[in-house]
N, C-alpha and C positions, 0 to 999 in steps of 0.2 A: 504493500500500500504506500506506504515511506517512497520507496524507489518510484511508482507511476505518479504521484504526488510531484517528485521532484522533475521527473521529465515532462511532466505539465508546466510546471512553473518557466524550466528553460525551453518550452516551445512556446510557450508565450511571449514570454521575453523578448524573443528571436524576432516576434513577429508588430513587436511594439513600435508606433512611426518615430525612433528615436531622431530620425535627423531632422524632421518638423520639430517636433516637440523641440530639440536642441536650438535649432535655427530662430524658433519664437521667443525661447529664453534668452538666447543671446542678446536680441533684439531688447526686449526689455531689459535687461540690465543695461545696453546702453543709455537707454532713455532715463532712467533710474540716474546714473552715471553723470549726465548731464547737470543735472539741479547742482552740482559741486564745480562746475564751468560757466554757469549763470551769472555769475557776480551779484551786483544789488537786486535783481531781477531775482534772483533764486530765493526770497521769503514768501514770494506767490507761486513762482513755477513748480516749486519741490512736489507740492501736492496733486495738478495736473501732470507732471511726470512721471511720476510714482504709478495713478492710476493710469495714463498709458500703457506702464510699463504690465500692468496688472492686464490690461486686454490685450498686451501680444503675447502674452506666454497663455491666454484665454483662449484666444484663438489658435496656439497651436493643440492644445488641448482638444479640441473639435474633431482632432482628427486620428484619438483616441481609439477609437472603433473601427476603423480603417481598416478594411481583411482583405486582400484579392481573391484569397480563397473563400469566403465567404460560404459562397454554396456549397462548397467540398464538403469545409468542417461541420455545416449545418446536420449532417448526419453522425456525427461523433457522438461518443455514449456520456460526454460529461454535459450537463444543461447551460442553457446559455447564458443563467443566470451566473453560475459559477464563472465562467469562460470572463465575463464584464467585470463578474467583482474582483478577480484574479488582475487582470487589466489594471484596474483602478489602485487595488492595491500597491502592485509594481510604481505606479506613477508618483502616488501620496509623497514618499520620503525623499522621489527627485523634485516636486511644486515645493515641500518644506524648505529644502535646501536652498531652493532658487529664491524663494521668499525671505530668507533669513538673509543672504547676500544683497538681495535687492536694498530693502531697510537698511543693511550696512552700508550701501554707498548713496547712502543720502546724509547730508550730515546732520549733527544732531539736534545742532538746534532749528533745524529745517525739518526737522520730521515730524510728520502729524503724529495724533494719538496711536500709536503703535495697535493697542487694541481694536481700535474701531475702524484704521485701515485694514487691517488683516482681516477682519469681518466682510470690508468688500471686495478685497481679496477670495476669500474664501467661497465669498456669492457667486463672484463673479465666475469663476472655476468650474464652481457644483453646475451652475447654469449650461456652461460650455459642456461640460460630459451629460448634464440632463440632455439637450438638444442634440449630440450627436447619436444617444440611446434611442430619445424620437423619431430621430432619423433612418436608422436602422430598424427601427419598431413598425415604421409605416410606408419601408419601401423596398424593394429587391438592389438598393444601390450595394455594390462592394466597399465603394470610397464615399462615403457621404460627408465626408471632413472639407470640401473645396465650396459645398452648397452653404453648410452649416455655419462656416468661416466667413462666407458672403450675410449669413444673416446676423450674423452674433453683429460684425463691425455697422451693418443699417440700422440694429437696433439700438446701438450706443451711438449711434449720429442723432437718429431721430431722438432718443430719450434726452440727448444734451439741447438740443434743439426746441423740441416742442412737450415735452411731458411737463404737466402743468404746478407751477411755482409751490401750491400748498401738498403735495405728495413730493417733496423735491426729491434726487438721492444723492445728488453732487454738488454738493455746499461745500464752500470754504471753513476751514477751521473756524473763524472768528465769526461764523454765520448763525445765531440764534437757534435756526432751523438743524443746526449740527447732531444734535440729542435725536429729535424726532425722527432724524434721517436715517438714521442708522436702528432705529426702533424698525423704517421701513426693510432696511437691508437686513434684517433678521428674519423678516417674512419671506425676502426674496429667497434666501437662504433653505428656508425651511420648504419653501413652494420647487426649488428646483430639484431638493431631495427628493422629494414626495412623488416629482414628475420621472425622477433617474430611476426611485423603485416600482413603480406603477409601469413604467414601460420597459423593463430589461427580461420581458418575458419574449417569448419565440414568436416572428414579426406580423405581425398583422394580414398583409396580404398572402405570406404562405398559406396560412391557417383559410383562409378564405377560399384561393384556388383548389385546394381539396376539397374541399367542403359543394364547390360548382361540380367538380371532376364526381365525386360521388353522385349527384344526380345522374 
């Protein structure tokens, strides 16, 4: 059990998009990286940097689920629930790392509340694996990380854009609304879980096209 245990772990591993996922983290750490080349500019920028940095290592997260083999393994004897959490797992201790570097190259008296950044941090993440399970959940794609990547960045245009002042989520430290915001990013938080466990079951339209084929 031990031994097929382990050879699941390194064929997962094997099959995880590490050079996405690396290439989004790089990317944010630059941006992170910056607020310390800002000069006078960097007591407002550090916090819009930061969360950049937090949507490109989000977005390479999307592309989590990512299988070419997709329909091969779909008949494997392990569920697919395993197969995602397994995934997820692998991922958790390289987002920590990356996050713990990030916040380090921001300096410190530029750094928001360590807490309540990591909170959207943390949202922002769960969101990005909740929507690429979605994605998988409700389509026969292999690669759904290119679709999924296209919508995570529309919906943080539009939300910085038009989501309206009294539900804010992206307030400046010294923004009154600070407290409440992050009351809402805990929702978000809890809402993406909820969306990653609810749909990491076997996808949607499979389960349908049997179901015609048996008529």
């Amino acid at each position: 059990m031990l031994r097929l245990s382990g050879e699941l772990v390194v064929a997962v591993c094997r099959t995880l998009p590490w050079g996405l996922v690396g290439a989004a983290g790089g990317t944010g750490l630059l941006m992170a990286a910056m607020s310390r080349a800002s000069g006078e500019a960097g007591e407002w920028l550090a916090l819009p940097l930061l969360r950049a940095a937090i949507l490109a290592f989000a977005v390479g997260l999307v592309f989590l689920l990512d299988d070419p083999a997709r329909h091969t393994t779909a008949t494997v004897p392990t569920p697919r629930p395993v197969r995602v959490a397994l995934r997820v797992a692998l991922v958790v201790p390289v987002a920590a790392a990356w996050w713990a570097v990030a916040l380090l190259l921001v300096p410190r008296e530029l750094r928001p509340p360590v807490a309540d950044i990591t909170l959207e941090a943390g949202a922002a993440f769960a969101l990005a694996v909740a929507g690429a399970v979605a994605a998988v959940r409700c389509s026969d794609l292999a690669r759904p990380g290119p679709r999924v990547a296209g919508g995570l960045l529309t919906s943080a245009v539009l939300a910085l854009l038009f989501w309206p002042g009294r539900w804010a989520l992206f307030v400046p430290v010294q923004d009154e609304r600070w407290v409440a915001a992050h009351d809402r990013w805990v929702v978000v938080l809890v809402g993406a879980v909820l969306v990653g466990l609810l749909g990491v079951g076997e996808p949607l339209r499979r389960w349908s096209w049997a179901v015609v084929r048996g008529r």
